[in-house]
C-alpha positions in Angstrom: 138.7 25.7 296.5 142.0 27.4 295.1 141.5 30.6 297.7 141.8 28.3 300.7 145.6 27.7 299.3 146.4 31.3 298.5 148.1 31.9 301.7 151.0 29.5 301.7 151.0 30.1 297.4 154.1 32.1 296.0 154.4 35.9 296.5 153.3 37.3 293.7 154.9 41.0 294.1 155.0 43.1 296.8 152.7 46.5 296.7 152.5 49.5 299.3 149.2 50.6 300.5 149.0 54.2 299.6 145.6 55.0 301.1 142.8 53.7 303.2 139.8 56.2 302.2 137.1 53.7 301.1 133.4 55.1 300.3 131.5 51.9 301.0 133.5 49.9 303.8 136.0 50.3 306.7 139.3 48.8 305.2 141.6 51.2 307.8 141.5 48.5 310.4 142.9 45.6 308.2 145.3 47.9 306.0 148.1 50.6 306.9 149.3 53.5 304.9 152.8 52.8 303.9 153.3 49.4 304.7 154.1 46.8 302.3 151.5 43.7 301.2 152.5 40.3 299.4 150.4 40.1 296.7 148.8 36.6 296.4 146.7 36.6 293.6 145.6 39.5 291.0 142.2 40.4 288.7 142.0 42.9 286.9 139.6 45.0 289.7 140.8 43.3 292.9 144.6 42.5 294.5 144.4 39.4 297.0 147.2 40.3 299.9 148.0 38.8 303.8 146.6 41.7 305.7 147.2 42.9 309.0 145.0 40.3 310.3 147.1 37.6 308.8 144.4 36.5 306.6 143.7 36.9 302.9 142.0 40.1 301.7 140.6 40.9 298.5 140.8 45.0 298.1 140.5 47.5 294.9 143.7 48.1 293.6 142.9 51.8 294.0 144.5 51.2 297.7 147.8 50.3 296.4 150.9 51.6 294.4 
């Protein structure tokens, strides 16, 4: 199980969170405008980061810049 490993794996590159505004789900209490993410891993639809939980999160890259 790779994802389990994902958290002590490289930084990828580091992306700012440029909006919280989700239709389906509530993502405004694990992300913050303006604050910066390591990026863990990377698809094509999702971005993989810490969040402020401390765990990993997989989010639409439509939050980040």
């Amino acid at each position: 199980m790779l994802h389990l490993k994902w958290k002590d794996a490289p930084t990828i590159k580091i992306v700012t969170c440029k909006q919280t505004d989700a239709k389906k789900y509530l993502v405004s209490n694990v992300l913050t405008v303006g604050k910066e993410y390591e990026v863990k891993n990377e698809t094509e639809e999702f971005i993989f980061v810490i969040d402020n939980s401390g765990n990993i999160g997989g989010f639409y890259k439509e939050y980040f810049e």
